[in-house]
VOVOPA-381325 format. One record per residue: x, y, z of N, C-alpha, C, O in turn. Coordinates in steps of 0.05 Angstrom, whole numbers, plus 5000, padded with zeros to 4 digits. Example, Ala and Ser with C-alpha at 12.3 -4.5 7.8 and 13.67 -1.06 7.14 Angstrom:
2
<rec n_u="5264" n_v="4886" n_w="5156" ca_u="5246" ca_v="4910" ca_w="5156" c_u="5264" c_v="4934" c_w="5156" o_u="5285" o_v="4934" o_w="5169"/>
<rec n_u="5257" n_v="4955" n_w="5142" ca_u="5273" ca_v="4979" ca_w="5143" c_u="5258" c_v="5001" c_w="5157" o_u="5268" o_v="5023" o_w="5161"/>
//
This chain:
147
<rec n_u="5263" n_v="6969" n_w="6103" ca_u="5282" ca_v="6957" ca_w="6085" c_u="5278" c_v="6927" c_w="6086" o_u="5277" o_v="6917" o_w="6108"/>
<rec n_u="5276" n_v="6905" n_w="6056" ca_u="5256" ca_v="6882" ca_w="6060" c_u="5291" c_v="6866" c_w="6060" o_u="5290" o_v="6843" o_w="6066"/>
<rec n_u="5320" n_v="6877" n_w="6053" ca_u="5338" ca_v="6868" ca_w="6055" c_u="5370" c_v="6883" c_w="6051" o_u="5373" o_v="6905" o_w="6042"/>
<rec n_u="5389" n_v="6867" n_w="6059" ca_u="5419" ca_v="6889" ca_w="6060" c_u="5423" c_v="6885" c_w="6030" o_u="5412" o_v="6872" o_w="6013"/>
<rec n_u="5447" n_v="6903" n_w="6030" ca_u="5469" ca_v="6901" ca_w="6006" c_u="5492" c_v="6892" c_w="6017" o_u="5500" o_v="6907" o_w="6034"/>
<rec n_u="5510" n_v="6867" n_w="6012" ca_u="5531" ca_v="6878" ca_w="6016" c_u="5555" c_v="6882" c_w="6012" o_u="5556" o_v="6885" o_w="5988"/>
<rec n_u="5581" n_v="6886" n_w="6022" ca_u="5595" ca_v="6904" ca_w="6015" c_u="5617" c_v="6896" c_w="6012" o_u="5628" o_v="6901" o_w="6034"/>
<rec n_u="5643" n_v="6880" n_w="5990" ca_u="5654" ca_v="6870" ca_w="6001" c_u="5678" c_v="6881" c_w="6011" o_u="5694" o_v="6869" o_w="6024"/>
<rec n_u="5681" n_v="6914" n_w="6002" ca_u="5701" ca_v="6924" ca_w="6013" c_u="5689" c_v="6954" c_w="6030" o_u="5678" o_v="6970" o_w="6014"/>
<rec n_u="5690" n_v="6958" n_w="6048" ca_u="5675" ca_v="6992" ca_w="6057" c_u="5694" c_v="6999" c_w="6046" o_u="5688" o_v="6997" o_w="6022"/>
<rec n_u="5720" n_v="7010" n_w="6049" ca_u="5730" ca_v="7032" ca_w="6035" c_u="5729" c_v="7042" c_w="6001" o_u="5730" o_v="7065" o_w="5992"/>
<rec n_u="5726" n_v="7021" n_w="5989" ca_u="5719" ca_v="7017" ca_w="5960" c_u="5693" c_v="7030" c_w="5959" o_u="5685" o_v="7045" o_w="5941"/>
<rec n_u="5675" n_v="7021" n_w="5984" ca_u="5650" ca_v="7028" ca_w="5973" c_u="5640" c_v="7058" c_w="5976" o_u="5620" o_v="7069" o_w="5966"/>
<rec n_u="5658" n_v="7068" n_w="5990" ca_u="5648" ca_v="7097" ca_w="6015" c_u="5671" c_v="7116" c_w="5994" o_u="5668" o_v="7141" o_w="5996"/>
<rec n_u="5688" n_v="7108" n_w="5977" ca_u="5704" ca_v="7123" ca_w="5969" c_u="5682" c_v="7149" c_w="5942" o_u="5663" o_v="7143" o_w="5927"/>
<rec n_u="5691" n_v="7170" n_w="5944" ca_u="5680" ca_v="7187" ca_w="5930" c_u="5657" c_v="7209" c_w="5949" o_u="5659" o_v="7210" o_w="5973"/>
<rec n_u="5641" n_v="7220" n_w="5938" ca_u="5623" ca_v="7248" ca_w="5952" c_u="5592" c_v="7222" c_w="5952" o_u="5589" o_v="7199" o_w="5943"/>
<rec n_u="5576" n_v="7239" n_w="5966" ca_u="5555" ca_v="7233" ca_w="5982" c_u="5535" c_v="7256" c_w="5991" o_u="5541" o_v="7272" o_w="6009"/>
<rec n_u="5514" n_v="7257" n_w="5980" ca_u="5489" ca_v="7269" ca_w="5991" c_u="5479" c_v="7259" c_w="6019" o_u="5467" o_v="7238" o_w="6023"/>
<rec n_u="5487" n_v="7283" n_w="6040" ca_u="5481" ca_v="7276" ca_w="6064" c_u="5457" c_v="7290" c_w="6074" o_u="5460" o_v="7314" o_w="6077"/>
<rec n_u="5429" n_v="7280" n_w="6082" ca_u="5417" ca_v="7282" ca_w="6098" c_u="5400" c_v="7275" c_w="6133" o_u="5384" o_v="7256" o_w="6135"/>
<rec n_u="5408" n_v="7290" n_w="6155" ca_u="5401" ca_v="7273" ca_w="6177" c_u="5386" c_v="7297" c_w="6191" o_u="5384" o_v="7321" o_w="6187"/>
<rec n_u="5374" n_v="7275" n_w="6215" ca_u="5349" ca_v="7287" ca_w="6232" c_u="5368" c_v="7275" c_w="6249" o_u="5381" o_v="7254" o_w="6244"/>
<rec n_u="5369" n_v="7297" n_w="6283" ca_u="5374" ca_v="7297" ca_w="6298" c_u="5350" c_v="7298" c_w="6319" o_u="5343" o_v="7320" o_w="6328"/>
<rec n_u="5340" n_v="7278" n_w="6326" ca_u="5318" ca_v="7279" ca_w="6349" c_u="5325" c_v="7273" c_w="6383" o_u="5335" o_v="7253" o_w="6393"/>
<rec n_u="5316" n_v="7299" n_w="6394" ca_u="5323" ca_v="7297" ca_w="6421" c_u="5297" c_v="7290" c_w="6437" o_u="5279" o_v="7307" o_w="6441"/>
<rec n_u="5296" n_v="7260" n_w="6448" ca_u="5274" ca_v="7249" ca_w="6453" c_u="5272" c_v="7261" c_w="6480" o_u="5249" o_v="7268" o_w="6486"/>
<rec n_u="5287" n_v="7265" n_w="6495" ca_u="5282" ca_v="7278" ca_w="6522" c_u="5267" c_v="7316" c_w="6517" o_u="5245" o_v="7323" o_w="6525"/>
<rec n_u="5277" n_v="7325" n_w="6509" ca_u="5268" ca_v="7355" ca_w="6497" c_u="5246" c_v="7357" c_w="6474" o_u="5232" o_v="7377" o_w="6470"/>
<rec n_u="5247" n_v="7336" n_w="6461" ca_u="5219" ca_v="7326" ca_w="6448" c_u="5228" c_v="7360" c_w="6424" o_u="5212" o_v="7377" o_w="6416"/>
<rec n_u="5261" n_v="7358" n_w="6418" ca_u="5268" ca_v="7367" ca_w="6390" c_u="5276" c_v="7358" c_w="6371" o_u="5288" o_v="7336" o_w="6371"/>
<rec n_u="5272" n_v="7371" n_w="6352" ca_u="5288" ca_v="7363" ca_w="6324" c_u="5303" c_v="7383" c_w="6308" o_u="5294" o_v="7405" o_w="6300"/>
<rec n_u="5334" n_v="7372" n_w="6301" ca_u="5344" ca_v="7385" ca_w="6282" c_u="5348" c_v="7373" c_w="6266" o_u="5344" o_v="7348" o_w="6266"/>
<rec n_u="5362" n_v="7392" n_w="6242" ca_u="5367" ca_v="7380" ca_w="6213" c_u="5386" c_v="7386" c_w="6203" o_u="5391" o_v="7410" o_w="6204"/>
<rec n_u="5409" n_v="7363" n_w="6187" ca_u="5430" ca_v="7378" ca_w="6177" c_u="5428" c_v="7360" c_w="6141" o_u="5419" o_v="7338" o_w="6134"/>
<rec n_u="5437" n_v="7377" n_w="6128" ca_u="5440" ca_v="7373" ca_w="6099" c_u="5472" c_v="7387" c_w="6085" o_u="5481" o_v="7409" o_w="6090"/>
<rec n_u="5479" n_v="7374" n_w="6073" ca_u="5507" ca_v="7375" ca_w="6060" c_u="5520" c_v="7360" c_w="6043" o_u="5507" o_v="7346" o_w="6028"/>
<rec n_u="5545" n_v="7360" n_w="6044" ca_u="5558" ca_v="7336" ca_w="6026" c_u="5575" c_v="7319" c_w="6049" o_u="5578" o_v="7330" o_w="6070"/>
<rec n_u="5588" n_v="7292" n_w="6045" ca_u="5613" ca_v="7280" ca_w="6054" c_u="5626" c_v="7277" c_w="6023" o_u="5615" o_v="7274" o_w="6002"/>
<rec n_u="5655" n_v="7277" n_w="6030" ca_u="5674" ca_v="7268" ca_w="6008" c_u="5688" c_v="7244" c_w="6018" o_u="5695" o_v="7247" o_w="6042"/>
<rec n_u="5694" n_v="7220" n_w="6008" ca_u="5713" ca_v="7203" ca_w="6028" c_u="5738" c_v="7201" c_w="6011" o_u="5735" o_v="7186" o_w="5992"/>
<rec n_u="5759" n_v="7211" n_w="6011" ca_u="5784" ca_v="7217" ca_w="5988" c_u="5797" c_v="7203" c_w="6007" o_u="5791" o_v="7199" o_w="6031"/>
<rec n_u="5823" n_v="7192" n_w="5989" ca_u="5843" ca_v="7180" ca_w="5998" c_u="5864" c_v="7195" c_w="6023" o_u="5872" o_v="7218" o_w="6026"/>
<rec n_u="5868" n_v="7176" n_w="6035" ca_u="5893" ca_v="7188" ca_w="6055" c_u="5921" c_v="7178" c_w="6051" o_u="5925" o_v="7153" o_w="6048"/>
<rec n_u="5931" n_v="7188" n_w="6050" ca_u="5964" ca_v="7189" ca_w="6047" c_u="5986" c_v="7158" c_w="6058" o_u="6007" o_v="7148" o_w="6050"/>
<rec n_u="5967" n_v="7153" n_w="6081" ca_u="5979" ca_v="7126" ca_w="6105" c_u="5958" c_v="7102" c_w="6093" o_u="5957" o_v="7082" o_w="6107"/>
<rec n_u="5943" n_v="7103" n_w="6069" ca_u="5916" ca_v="7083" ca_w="6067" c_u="5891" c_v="7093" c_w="6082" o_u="5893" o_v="7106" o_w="6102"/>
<rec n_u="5870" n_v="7087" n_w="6073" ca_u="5849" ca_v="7093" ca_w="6084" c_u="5836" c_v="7119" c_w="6069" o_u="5846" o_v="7130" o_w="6049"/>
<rec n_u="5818" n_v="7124" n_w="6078" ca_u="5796" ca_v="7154" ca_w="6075" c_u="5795" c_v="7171" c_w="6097" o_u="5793" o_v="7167" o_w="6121"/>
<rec n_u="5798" n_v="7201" n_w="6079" ca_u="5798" ca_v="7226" ca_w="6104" c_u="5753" c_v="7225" c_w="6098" o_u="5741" o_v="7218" o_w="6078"/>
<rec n_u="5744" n_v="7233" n_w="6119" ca_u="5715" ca_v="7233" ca_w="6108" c_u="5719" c_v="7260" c_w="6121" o_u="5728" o_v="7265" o_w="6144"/>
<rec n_u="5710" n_v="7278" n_w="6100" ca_u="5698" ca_v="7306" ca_w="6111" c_u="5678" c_v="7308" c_w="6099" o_u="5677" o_v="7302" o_w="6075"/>
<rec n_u="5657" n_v="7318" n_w="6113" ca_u="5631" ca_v="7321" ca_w="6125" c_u="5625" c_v="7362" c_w="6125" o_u="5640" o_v="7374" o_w="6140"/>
<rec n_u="5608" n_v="7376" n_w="6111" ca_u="5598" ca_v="7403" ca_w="6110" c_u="5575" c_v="7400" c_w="6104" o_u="5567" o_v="7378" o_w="6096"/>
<rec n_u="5561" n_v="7421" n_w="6106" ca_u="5536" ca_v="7423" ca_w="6103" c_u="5521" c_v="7447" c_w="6127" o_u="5535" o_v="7460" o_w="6143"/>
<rec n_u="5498" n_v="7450" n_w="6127" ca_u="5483" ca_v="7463" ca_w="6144" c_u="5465" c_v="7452" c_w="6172" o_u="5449" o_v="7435" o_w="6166"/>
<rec n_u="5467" n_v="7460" n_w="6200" ca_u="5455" ca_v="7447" ca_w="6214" c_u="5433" c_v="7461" c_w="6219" o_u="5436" o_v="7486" o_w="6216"/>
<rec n_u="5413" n_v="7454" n_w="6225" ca_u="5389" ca_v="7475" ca_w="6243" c_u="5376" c_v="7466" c_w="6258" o_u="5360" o_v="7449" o_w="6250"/>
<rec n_u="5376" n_v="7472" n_w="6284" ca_u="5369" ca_v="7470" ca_w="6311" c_u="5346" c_v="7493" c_w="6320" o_u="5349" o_v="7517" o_w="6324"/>
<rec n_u="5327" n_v="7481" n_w="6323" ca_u="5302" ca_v="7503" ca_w="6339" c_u="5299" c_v="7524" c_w="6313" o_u="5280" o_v="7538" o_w="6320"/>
<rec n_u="5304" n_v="7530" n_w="6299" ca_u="5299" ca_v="7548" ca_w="6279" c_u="5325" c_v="7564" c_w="6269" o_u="5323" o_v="7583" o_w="6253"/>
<rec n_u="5349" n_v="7554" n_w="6281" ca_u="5372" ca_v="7573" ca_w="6277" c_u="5394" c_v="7555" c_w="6257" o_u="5400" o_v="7535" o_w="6270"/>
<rec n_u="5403" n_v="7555" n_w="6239" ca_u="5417" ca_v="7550" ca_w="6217" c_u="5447" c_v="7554" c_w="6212" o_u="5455" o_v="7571" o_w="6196"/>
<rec n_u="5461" n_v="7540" n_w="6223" ca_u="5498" ca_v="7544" ca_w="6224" c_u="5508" c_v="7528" c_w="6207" o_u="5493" o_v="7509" o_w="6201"/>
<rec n_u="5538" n_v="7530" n_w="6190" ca_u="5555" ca_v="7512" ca_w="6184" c_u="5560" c_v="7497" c_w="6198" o_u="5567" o_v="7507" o_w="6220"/>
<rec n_u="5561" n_v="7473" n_w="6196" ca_u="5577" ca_v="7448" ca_w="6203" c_u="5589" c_v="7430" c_w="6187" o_u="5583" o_v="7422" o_w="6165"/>
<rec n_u="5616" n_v="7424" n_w="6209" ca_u="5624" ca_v="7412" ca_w="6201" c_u="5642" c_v="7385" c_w="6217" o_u="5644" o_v="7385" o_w="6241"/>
<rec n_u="5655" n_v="7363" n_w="6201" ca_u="5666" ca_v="7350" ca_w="6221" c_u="5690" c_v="7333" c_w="6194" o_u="5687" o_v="7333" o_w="6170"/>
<rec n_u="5705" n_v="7324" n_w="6205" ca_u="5727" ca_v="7300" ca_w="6195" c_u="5726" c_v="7277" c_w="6215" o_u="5721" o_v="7279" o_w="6239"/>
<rec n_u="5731" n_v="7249" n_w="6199" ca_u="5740" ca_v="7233" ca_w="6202" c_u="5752" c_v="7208" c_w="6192" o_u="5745" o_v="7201" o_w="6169"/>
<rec n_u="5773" n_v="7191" n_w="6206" ca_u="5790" ca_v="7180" ca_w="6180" c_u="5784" c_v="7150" c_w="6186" o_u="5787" o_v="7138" o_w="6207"/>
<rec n_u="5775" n_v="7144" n_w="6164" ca_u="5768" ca_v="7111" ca_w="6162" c_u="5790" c_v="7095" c_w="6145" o_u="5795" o_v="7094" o_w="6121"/>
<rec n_u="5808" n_v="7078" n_w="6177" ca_u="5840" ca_v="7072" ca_w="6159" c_u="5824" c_v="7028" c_w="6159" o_u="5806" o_v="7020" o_w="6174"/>
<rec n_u="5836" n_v="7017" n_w="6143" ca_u="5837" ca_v="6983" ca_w="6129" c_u="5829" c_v="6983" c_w="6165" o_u="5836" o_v="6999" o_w="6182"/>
<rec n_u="5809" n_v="6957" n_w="6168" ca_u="5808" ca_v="6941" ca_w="6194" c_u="5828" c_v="6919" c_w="6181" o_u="5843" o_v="6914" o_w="6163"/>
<rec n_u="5815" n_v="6910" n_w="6208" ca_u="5840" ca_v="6888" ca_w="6221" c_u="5829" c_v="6857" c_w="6205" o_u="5843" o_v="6836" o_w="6207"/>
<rec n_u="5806" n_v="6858" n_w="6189" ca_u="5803" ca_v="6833" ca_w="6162" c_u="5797" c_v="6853" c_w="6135" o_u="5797" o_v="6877" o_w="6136"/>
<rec n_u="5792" n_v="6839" n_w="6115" ca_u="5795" ca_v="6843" ca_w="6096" c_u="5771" c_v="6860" c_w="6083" o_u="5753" o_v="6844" o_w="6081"/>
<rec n_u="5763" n_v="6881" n_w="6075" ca_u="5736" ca_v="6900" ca_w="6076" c_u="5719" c_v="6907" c_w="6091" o_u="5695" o_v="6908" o_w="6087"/>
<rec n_u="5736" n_v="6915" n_w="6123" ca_u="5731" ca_v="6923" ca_w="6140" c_u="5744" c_v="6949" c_w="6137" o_u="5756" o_v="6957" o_w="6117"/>
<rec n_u="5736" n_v="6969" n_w="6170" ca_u="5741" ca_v="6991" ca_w="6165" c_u="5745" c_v="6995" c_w="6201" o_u="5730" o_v="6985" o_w="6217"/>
<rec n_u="5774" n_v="7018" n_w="6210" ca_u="5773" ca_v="7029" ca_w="6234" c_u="5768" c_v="7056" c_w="6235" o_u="5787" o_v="7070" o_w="6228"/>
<rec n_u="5739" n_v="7075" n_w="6243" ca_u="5735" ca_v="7090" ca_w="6241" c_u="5750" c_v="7105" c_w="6267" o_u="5752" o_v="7096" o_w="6290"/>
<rec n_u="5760" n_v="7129" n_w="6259" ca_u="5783" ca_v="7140" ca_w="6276" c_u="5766" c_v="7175" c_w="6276" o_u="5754" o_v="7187" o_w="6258"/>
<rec n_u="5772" n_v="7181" n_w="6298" ca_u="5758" ca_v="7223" ca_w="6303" c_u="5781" c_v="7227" c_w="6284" o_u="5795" o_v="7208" o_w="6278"/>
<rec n_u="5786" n_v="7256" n_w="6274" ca_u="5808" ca_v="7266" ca_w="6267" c_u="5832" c_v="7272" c_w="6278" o_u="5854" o_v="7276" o_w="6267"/>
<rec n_u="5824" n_v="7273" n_w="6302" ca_u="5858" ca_v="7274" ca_w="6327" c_u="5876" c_v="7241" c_w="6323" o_u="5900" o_v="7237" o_w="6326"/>
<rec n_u="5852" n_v="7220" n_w="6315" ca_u="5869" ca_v="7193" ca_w="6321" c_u="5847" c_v="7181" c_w="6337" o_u="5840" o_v="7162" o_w="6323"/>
<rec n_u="5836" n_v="7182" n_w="6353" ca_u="5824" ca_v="7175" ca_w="6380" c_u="5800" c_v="7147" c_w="6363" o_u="5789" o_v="7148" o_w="6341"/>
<rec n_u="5801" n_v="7137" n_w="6374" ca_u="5781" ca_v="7109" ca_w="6358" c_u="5755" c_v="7114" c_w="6367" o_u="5750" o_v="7122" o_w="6391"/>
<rec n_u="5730" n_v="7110" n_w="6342" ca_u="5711" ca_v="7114" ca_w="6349" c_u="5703" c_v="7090" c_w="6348" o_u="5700" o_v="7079" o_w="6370"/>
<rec n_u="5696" n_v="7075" n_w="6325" ca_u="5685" ca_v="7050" ca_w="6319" c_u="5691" c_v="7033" c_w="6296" o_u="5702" o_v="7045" o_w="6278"/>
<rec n_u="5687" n_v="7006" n_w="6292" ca_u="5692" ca_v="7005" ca_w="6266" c_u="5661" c_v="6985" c_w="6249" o_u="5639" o_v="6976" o_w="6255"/>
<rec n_u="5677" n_v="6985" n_w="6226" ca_u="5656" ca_v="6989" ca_w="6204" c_u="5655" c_v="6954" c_w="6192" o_u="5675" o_v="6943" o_w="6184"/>
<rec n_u="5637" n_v="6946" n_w="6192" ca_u="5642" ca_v="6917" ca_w="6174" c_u="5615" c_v="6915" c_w="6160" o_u="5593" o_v="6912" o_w="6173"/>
<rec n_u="5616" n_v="6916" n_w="6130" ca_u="5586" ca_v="6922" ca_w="6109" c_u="5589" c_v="6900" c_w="6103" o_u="5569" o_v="6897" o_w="6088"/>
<rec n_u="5604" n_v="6871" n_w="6103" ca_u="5602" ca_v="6856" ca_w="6087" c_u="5576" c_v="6838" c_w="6089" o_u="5572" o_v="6819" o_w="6073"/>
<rec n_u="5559" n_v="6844" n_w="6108" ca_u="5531" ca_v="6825" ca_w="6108" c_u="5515" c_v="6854" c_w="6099" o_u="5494" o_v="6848" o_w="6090"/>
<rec n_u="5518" n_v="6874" n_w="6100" ca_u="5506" ca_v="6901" ca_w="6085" c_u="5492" c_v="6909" c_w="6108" o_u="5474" o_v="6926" o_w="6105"/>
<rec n_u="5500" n_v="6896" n_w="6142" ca_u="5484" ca_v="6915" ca_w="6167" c_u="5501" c_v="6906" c_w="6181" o_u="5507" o_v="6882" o_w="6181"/>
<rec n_u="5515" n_v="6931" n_w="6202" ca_u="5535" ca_v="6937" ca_w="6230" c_u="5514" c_v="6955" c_w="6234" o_u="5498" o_v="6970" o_w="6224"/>
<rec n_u="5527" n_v="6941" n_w="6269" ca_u="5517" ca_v="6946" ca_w="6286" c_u="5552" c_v="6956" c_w="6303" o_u="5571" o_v="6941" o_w="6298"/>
<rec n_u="5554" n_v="6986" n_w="6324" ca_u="5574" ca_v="6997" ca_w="6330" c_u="5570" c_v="7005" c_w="6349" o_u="5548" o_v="7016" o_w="6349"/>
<rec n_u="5588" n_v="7006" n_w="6380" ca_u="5579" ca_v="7025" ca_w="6395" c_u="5613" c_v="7034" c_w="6400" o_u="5633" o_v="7026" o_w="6388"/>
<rec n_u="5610" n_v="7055" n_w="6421" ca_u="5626" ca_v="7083" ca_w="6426" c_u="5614" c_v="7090" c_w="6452" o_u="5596" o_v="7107" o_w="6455"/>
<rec n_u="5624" n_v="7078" n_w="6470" ca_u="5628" ca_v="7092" ca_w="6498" c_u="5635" c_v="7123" c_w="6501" o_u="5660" o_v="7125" o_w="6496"/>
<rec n_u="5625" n_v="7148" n_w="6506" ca_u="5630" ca_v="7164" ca_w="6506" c_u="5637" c_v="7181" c_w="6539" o_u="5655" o_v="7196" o_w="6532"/>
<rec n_u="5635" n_v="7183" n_w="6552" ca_u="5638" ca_v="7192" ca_w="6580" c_u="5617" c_v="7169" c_w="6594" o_u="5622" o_v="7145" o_w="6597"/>
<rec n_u="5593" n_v="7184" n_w="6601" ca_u="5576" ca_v="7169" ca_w="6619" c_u="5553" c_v="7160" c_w="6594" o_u="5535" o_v="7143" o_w="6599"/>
<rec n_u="5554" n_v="7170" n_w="6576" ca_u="5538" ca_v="7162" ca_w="6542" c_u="5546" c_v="7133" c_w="6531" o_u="5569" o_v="7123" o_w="6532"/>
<rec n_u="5530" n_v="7126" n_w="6522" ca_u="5530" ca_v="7102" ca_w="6493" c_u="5517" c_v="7103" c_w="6477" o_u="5492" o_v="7104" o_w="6476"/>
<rec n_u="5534" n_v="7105" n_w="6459" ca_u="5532" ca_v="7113" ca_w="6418" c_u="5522" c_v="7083" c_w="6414" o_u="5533" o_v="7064" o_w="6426"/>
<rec n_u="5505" n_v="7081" n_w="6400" ca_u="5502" ca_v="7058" ca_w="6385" c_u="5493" c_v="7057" c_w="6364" o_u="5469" o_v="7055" o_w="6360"/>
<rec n_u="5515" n_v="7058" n_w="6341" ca_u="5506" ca_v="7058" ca_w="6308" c_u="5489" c_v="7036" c_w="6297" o_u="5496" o_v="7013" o_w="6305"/>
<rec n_u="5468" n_v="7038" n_w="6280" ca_u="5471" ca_v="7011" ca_w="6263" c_u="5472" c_v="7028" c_w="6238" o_u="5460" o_v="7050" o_w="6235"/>
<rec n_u="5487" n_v="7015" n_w="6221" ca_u="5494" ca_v="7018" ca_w="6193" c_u="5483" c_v="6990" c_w="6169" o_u="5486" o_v="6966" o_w="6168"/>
<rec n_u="5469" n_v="7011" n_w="6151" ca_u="5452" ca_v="6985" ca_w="6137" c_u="5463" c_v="7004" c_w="6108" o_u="5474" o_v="7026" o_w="6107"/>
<rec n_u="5457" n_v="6988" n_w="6089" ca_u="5463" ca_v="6985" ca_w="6056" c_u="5445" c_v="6979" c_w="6047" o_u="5436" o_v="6958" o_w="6054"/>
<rec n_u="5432" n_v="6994" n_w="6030" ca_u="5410" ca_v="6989" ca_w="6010" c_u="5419" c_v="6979" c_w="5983" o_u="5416" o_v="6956" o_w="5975"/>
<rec n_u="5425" n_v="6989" n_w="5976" ca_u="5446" ca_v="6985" ca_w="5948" c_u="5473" c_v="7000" c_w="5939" o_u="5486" o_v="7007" o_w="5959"/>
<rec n_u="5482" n_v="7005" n_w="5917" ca_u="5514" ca_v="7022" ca_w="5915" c_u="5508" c_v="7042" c_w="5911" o_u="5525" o_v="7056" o_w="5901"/>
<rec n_u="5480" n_v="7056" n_w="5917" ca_u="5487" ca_v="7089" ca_w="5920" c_u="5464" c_v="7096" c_w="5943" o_u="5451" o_v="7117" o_w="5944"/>
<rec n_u="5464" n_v="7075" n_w="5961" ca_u="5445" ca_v="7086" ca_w="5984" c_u="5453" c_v="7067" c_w="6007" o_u="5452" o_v="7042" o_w="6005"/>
<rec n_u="5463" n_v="7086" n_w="6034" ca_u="5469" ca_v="7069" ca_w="6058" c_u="5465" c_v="7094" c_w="6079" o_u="5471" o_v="7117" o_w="6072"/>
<rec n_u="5454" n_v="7087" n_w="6109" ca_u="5448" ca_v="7107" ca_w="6120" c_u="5460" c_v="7088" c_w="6155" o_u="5465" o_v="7064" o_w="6162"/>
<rec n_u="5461" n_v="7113" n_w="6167" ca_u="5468" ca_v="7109" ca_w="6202" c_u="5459" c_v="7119" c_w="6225" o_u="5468" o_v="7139" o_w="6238"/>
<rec n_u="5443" n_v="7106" n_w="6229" ca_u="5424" ca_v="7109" ca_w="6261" c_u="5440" c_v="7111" c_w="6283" o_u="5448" o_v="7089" o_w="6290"/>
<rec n_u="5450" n_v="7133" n_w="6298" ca_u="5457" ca_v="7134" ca_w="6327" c_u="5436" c_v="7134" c_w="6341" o_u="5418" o_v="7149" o_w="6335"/>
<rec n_u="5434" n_v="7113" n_w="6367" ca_u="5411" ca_v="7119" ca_w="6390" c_u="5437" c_v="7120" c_w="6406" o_u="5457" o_v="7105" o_w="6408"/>
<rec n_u="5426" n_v="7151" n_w="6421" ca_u="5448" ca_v="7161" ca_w="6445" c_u="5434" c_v="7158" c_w="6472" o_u="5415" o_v="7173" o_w="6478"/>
<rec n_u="5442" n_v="7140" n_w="6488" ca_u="5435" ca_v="7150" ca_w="6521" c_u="5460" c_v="7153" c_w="6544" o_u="5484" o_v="7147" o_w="6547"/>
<rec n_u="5438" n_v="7165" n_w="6558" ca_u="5462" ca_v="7170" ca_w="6584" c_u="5445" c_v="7181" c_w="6610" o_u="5422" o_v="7176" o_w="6619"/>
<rec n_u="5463" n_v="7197" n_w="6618" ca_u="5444" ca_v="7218" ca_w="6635" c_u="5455" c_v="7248" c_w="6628" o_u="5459" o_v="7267" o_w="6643"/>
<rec n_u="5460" n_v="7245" n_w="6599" ca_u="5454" ca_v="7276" ca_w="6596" c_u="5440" c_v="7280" c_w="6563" o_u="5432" o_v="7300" o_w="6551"/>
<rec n_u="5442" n_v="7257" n_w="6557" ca_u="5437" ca_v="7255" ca_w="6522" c_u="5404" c_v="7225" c_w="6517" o_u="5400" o_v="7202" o_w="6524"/>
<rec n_u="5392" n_v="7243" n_w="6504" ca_u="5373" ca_v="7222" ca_w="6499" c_u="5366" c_v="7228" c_w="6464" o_u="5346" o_v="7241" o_w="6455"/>
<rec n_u="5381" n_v="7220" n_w="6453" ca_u="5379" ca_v="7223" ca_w="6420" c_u="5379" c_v="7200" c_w="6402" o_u="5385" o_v="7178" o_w="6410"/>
<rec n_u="5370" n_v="7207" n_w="6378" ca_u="5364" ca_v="7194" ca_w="6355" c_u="5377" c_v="7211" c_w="6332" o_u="5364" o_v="7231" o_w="6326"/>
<rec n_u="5402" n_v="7206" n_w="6317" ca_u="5412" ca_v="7214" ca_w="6297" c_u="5418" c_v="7200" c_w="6276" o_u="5440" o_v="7189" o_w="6274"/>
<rec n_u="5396" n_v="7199" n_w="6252" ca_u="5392" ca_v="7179" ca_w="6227" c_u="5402" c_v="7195" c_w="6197" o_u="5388" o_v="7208" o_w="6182"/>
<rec n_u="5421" n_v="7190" n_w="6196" ca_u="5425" ca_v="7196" ca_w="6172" c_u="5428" c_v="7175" c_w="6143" o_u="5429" o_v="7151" o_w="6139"/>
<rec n_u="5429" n_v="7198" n_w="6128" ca_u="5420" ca_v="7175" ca_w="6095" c_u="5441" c_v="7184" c_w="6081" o_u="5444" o_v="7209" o_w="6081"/>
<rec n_u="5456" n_v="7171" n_w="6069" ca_u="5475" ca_v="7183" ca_w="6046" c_u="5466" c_v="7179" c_w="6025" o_u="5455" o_v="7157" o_w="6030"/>
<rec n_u="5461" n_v="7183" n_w="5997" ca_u="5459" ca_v="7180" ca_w="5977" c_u="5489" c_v="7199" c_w="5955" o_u="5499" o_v="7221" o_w="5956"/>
<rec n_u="5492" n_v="7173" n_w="5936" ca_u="5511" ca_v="7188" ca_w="5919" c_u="5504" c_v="7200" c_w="5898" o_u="5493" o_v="7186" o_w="5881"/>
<rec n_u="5507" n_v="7227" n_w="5891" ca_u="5494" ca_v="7250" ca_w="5873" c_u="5496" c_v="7227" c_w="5843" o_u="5507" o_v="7205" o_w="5839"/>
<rec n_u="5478" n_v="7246" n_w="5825" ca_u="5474" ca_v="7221" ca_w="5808" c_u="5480" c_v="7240" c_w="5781" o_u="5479" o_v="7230" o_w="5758"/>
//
């Protein structure tokens, strides 16, 4: 990518459905899975976006539903974003306005570390590199919005 997009509001921008594609690479196990689906980011009731997330995963050759929620409520400046699990629990938050975040997420003995980049208004994708001592992954996903 030769440059960002960016963004001056995430919630404005993330609002509506999304073509989701990602590769899950397990660099220690030297696997790969794949999940494909949709996200919707609809309004929530308190401000913000519920993001639910469906689609299909497949791991080693086996193929399940998945799925997940999460709610992205206003940050703490102005077209920012606090990404929240669906219980409440804080994951990370979101700032597009230079059109690339960078995020991490302490997880037990793990660290999540997103970067989030913007291509333009219907293409933005999110790189997790996971380590620890039980997780050695790469999870890149691309959203695109159906056209």
């Amino acid at each position: 990518m030769d440059g960002f997009w960016p963004v001056e509001d995430v919630l404005t921008y993330l609002a509506g459905s999304w073509r989701v594609e990602r590769t899950v690479r397990d660099l220690a196990g030297d696997a790969e899975g794949r999940f494909s689906g949709t996200t919707v980011f609809g309004p929530l009731d308190e401000g913000g976006l519920l993001h639910r997330e469906s689609g299909t995963f497949v791991w080693q050759g086996v193929a399940r539903p998945a799925e997940r929620t999460l709610r992205f409520l206003p940050g703490p400046t102005p077209g920012t974003a606090l990404v929240r699990f669906s219980d409440g629990r804080p994951f990370h938050d979101l700032d597009l306005t230079s059109g690339r975040h960078i995020a991490d997420h302490p997880c037990a003995a793990d660290l999540y570390r997103g970067e989030f980049t913007v291509r333009d208004e219907h293409h933005w994708r999110a790189v997790w590199r996971v380590r620890g001592p039980a997780k050695d992954l790469v999870l890149s996903t691309a959203y695109t919005r159906p056209s």
